[in-house]
Wavefront OBJ file of the C-alpha trace (Angstrom):
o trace
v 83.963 86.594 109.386
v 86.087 87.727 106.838
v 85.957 84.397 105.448
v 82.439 84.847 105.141
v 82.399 87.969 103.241
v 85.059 86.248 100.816
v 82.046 83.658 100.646
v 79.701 86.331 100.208
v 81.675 87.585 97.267
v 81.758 84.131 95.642
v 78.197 83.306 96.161
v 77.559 86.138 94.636
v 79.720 85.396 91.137
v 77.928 82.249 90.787
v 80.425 79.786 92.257
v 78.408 76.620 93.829
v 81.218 75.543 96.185
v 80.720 78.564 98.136
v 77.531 78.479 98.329
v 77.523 75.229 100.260
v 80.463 76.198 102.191
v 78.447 79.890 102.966
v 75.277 77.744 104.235
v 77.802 75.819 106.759
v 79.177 79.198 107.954
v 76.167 81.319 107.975
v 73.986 78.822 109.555
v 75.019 78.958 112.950
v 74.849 82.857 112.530
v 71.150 82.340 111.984
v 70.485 80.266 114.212
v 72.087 82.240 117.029
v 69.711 85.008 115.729
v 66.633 82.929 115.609
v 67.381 81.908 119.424
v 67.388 85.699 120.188
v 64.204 86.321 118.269
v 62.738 83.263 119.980
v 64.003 84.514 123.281
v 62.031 88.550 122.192
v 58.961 86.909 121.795
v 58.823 83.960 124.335
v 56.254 81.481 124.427
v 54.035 83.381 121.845
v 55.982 82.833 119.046
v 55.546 78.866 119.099
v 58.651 78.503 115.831
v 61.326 76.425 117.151
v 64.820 78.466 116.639
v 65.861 75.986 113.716
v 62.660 76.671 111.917
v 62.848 80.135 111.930
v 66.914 79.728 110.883
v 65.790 77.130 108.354
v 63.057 80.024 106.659
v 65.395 82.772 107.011
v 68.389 80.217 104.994
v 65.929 79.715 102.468
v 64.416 83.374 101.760
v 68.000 84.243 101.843
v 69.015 82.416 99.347
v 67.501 84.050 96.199
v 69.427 86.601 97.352
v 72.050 85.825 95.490
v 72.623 89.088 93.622
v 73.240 91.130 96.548
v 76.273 92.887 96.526
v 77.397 91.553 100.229
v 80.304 94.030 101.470
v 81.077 92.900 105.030
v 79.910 90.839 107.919
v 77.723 93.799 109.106
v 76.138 94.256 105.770
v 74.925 90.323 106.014
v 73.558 90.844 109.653
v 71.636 93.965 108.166
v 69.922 91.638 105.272
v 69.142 89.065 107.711
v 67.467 90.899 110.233
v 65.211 92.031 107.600
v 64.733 88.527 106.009
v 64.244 87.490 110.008
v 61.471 90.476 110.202
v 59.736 89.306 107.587
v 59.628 85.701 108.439
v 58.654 87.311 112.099
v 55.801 89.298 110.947
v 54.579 86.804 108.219
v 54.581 83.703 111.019
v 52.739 86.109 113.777
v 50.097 87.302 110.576
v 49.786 83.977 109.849
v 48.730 82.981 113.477
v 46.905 85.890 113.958
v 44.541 85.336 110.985
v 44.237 81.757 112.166
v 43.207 83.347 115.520
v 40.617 85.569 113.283
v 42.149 88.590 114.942
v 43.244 87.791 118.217
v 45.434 89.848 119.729
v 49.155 88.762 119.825
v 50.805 90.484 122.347
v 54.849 89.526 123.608
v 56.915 90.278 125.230
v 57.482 93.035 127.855
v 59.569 95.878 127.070
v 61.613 95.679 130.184
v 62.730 91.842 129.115
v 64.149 93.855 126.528
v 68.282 95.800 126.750
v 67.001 99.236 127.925
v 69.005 100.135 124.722
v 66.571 98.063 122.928
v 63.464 99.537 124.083
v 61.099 101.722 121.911
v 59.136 102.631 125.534
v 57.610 101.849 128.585
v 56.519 98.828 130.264
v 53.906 97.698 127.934
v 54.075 94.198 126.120
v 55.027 94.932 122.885
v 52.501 94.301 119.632
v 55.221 92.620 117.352
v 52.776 93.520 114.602
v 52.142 96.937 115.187
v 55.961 97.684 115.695
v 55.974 96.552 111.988
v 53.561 98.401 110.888
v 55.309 101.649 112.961
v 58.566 100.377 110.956
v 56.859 100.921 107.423
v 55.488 104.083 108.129
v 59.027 105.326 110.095
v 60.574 103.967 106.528
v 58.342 106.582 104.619
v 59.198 109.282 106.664
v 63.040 108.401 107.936
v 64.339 105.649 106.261
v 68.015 105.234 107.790
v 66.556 105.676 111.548
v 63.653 102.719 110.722
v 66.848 100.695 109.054
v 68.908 101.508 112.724
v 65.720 99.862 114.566
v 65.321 96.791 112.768
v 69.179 96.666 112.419
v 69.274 96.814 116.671
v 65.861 94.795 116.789
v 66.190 92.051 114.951
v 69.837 91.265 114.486
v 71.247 92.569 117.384
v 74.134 95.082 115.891
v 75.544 97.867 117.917
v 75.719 101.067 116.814
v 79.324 101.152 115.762
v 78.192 97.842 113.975
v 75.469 99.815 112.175
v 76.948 103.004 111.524
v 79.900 100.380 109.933
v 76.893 98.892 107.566
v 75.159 102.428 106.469
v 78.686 103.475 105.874
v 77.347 106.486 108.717
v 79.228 107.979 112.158
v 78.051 106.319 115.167
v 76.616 110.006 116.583
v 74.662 110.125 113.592
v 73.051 106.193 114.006
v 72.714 107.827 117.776
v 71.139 110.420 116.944
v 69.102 107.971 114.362
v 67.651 105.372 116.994
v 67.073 108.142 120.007
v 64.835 109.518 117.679
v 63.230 106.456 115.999
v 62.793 105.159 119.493
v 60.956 108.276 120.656
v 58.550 108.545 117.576
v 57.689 104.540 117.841
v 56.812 105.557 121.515
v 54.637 108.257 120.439
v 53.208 106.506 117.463
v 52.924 102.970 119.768
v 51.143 105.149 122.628
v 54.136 104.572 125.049
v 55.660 106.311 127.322
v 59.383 106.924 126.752
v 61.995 105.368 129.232
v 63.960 107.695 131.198
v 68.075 107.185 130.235
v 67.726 104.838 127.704
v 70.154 106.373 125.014
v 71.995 102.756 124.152
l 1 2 3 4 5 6 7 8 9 10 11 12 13 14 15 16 17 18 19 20 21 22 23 24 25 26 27 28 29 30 31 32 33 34 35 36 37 38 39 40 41 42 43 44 45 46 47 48 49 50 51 52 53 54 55 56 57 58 59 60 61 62 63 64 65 66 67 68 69 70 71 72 73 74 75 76 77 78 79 80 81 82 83 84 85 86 87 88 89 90 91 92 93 94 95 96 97 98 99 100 101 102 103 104 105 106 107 108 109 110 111 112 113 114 115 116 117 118 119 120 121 122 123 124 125 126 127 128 129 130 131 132 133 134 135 136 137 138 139 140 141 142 143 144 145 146 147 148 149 150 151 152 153 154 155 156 157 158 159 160 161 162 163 164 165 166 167 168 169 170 171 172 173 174 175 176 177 178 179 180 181 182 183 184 185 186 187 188 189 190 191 192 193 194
Protein backbone atom coordinates (compact mmCIF):
# COMPACT_ATOMS: atom_id res chain seq x y z
CA UNK A 1 0.00 0.00 0.00
CA UNK A 2 2.74 2.16 0.35
CA UNK A 3 2.90 2.31 -3.25
CA UNK A 4 -0.40 3.62 -3.18
CA UNK A 5 0.12 6.43 -0.89
CA UNK A 6 3.28 7.36 -3.14
CA UNK A 7 0.36 7.38 -5.84
CA UNK A 8 -1.73 9.29 -3.64
CA UNK A 9 0.96 11.88 -3.32
CA UNK A 10 1.39 12.14 -7.10
CA UNK A 11 -2.20 12.28 -7.95
CA UNK A 12 -2.36 14.80 -5.85
CA UNK A 13 0.63 17.17 -7.58
CA UNK A 14 -1.08 16.85 -10.78
CA UNK A 15 0.90 14.05 -12.42
CA UNK A 16 -1.53 12.04 -15.00
CA UNK A 17 0.55 8.83 -15.02
CA UNK A 18 -0.37 8.23 -11.56
CA UNK A 19 -3.50 8.83 -11.80
CA UNK A 20 -4.08 5.97 -14.20
CA UNK A 21 -1.73 3.81 -12.43
CA UNK A 22 -3.80 4.89 -8.85
CA UNK A 23 -7.23 3.80 -10.66
CA UNK A 24 -5.49 0.22 -11.44
CA UNK A 25 -4.40 -0.04 -7.76
CA UNK A 26 -7.27 1.42 -5.98
CA UNK A 27 -9.84 -0.32 -7.94
CA UNK A 28 -9.72 -3.60 -6.60
CA UNK A 29 -9.69 -1.84 -3.09
CA UNK A 30 -13.13 -0.59 -4.02
CA UNK A 31 -14.40 -3.16 -5.26
CA UNK A 32 -13.54 -5.43 -2.35
CA UNK A 33 -15.44 -2.70 -0.35
CA UNK A 34 -18.43 -2.54 -2.56
CA UNK A 35 -18.72 -6.53 -2.18
CA UNK A 36 -18.83 -5.92 1.64
CA UNK A 37 -21.39 -3.17 1.35
CA UNK A 38 -23.32 -5.40 -1.05
CA UNK A 39 -22.93 -8.27 1.33
CA UNK A 40 -24.46 -5.40 4.61
CA UNK A 41 -27.36 -4.84 2.72
CA UNK A 42 -28.21 -8.11 0.80
CA UNK A 43 -30.77 -8.40 -1.68
CA UNK A 44 -32.20 -4.86 -0.92
CA UNK A 45 -29.60 -3.00 -2.24
CA UNK A 46 -30.12 -4.31 -5.98
CA UNK A 47 -26.28 -2.25 -7.20
CA UNK A 48 -24.09 -4.83 -8.52
CA UNK A 49 -20.54 -4.55 -6.53
CA UNK A 50 -18.82 -3.02 -9.77
CA UNK A 51 -21.43 -0.35 -9.96
CA UNK A 52 -21.18 0.78 -6.69
CA UNK A 53 -16.99 0.57 -7.14
CA UNK A 54 -17.47 2.25 -10.51
CA UNK A 55 -19.61 5.46 -8.56
CA UNK A 56 -17.39 5.50 -5.70
CA UNK A 57 -14.03 5.69 -8.56
CA UNK A 58 -15.75 8.43 -10.06
CA UNK A 59 -16.95 10.70 -6.97
CA UNK A 60 -13.50 10.03 -5.87
CA UNK A 61 -11.91 11.40 -8.36
CA UNK A 62 -12.52 15.19 -8.00
CA UNK A 63 -10.90 14.54 -5.08
CA UNK A 64 -7.90 15.30 -6.25
CA UNK A 65 -6.79 17.97 -3.77
CA UNK A 66 -6.92 15.87 -0.83
CA UNK A 67 -3.95 15.73 1.03
CA UNK A 68 -3.85 11.64 1.11
CA UNK A 69 -1.32 10.64 4.05
CA UNK A 70 -1.52 6.83 4.25
CA UNK A 71 -3.44 3.81 3.21
CA UNK A 72 -5.80 4.30 6.23
CA UNK A 73 -6.45 7.87 5.42
CA UNK A 74 -7.77 6.60 1.73
CA UNK A 75 -10.03 3.83 3.35
CA UNK A 76 -11.43 6.74 5.64
CA UNK A 77 -12.38 8.99 2.36
CA UNK A 78 -13.82 6.09 0.71
CA UNK A 79 -16.05 4.86 3.16
CA UNK A 80 -17.52 8.20 3.18
CA UNK A 81 -17.65 8.55 -0.68
CA UNK A 82 -19.18 4.70 -0.34
CA UNK A 83 -21.84 6.25 2.34
CA UNK A 84 -22.86 8.65 0.23
CA UNK A 85 -23.26 6.66 -2.87
CA UNK A 86 -25.12 4.15 -0.19
CA UNK A 87 -27.54 6.59 1.08
CA UNK A 88 -28.06 8.51 -2.27
CA UNK A 89 -28.85 4.91 -4.23
CA UNK A 90 -31.29 3.71 -1.17
CA UNK A 91 -32.99 7.68 -1.32
CA UNK A 92 -33.17 7.27 -4.71
CA UNK A 93 -35.15 3.91 -4.49
CA UNK A 94 -36.98 4.93 -1.73
CA UNK A 95 -38.50 8.03 -3.42
CA UNK A 96 -39.17 5.80 -6.40
CA UNK A 97 -41.01 3.57 -3.85
CA UNK A 98 -42.88 7.01 -2.70
CA UNK A 99 -41.77 6.17 0.80
CA UNK A 100 -41.58 2.65 1.23
CA UNK A 101 -39.82 1.44 3.83
CA UNK A 102 -36.27 0.05 3.10
CA UNK A 103 -35.30 -2.06 5.69
CA UNK A 104 -31.74 -4.54 5.50
CA UNK A 105 -30.15 -6.27 6.90
CA UNK A 106 -30.23 -7.84 10.41
CA UNK A 107 -27.95 -6.68 12.96
CA UNK A 108 -26.79 -10.08 13.97
CA UNK A 109 -25.52 -10.71 10.09
CA UNK A 110 -23.43 -8.03 11.20
CA UNK A 111 -19.46 -8.60 13.39
CA UNK A 112 -20.93 -8.16 16.93
CA UNK A 113 -18.14 -5.46 16.83
CA UNK A 114 -20.07 -3.94 14.11
CA UNK A 115 -23.34 -3.70 15.66
CA UNK A 116 -25.01 -0.38 16.82
CA UNK A 117 -27.83 -2.86 18.75
CA UNK A 118 -30.11 -5.50 18.94
CA UNK A 119 -31.67 -7.79 16.59
CA UNK A 120 -33.61 -5.41 14.56
CA UNK A 121 -33.05 -5.02 10.68
CA UNK A 122 -31.27 -2.08 10.34
CA UNK A 123 -32.88 1.29 8.47
CA UNK A 124 -29.69 2.09 6.32
CA UNK A 125 -31.32 5.50 6.06
CA UNK A 126 -32.01 6.30 9.43
CA UNK A 127 -28.44 5.14 10.57
CA UNK A 128 -27.49 8.10 8.26
CA UNK A 129 -29.49 10.34 9.45
CA UNK A 130 -28.27 9.14 13.32
CA UNK A 131 -24.64 9.70 11.68
CA UNK A 132 -25.35 13.51 10.88
CA UNK A 133 -26.79 14.31 13.99
CA UNK A 134 -23.86 12.07 16.07
CA UNK A 135 -21.47 14.44 13.70
CA UNK A 136 -23.07 17.62 15.35
CA UNK A 137 -22.72 16.49 18.64
CA UNK A 138 -19.36 14.07 18.51
CA UNK A 139 -17.73 14.31 15.45
CA UNK A 140 -14.59 11.86 15.84
CA UNK A 141 -16.97 8.98 17.42
CA UNK A 142 -19.62 9.44 14.16
CA UNK A 143 -16.14 9.45 11.92
CA UNK A 144 -15.09 5.89 14.07
CA UNK A 145 -18.68 4.46 12.92
CA UNK A 146 -18.66 5.13 9.40
CA UNK A 147 -14.85 4.43 9.44
CA UNK A 148 -15.86 0.61 11.02
CA UNK A 149 -19.23 0.67 8.92
CA UNK A 150 -18.49 1.31 5.75
CA UNK A 151 -14.87 0.54 5.11
CA UNK A 152 -14.23 -1.99 7.41
CA UNK A 153 -11.00 -0.50 9.47
CA UNK A 154 -10.11 -1.73 12.87
CA UNK A 155 -9.59 0.33 15.51
CA UNK A 156 -5.83 0.40 15.49
CA UNK A 157 -6.53 1.17 11.70
CA UNK A 158 -8.65 4.16 12.75
CA UNK A 159 -6.98 5.47 15.63
CA UNK A 160 -3.77 5.27 12.84
CA UNK A 161 -6.09 7.65 10.43
CA UNK A 162 -7.41 10.30 13.26
CA UNK A 163 -3.83 10.31 14.29
CA UNK A 164 -5.80 9.11 17.98
CA UNK A 165 -4.84 6.04 20.68
CA UNK A 166 -6.80 3.04 20.05
CA UNK A 167 -8.47 3.39 23.89
CA UNK A 168 -9.58 6.62 22.85
CA UNK A 169 -11.32 5.30 19.19
CA UNK A 170 -12.60 2.54 21.97
CA UNK A 171 -13.84 4.58 24.01
CA UNK A 172 -15.19 6.58 20.70
CA UNK A 173 -17.33 3.67 19.05
CA UNK A 174 -18.61 2.04 22.62
CA UNK A 175 -20.14 5.19 22.97
CA UNK A 176 -21.32 6.06 19.42
CA UNK A 177 -22.68 2.56 19.35
CA UNK A 178 -24.69 3.04 22.53
CA UNK A 179 -26.20 6.52 21.58
CA UNK A 180 -27.19 5.12 17.85
CA UNK A 181 -28.97 2.37 19.98
CA UNK A 182 -30.73 4.82 22.00
CA UNK A 183 -31.37 7.27 19.25
CA UNK A 184 -32.32 4.04 16.69
CA UNK A 185 -34.74 2.65 19.57
CA UNK A 186 -32.49 -0.49 20.06
CA UNK A 187 -31.57 -2.34 22.57
CA UNK A 188 -27.82 -2.55 23.21
CA UNK A 189 -25.97 -5.98 22.77
CA UNK A 190 -24.54 -7.45 25.76
CA UNK A 191 -20.33 -7.79 25.24
CA UNK A 192 -20.06 -6.22 22.16
CA UNK A 193 -16.98 -3.87 22.87
CA UNK A 194 -15.05 -4.79 19.31
Amino acid sequence: MSDITELLAHWRQGDRGAGDALASAIYPVLLDLARSQIRRHGNQLTLRATELAHEAYERLVPQSGVDWRNRGHFYAIAATVMRRVVIDYLRQRSADKRGGDVLFVPLQDLDNSDQPGGGDPVDWLAVDQALNELAVLDRDSARVVEMRLFSGLSVEEIAGVLDSSTATVGRQWRFARTWLADRLGLAPTPGTDG
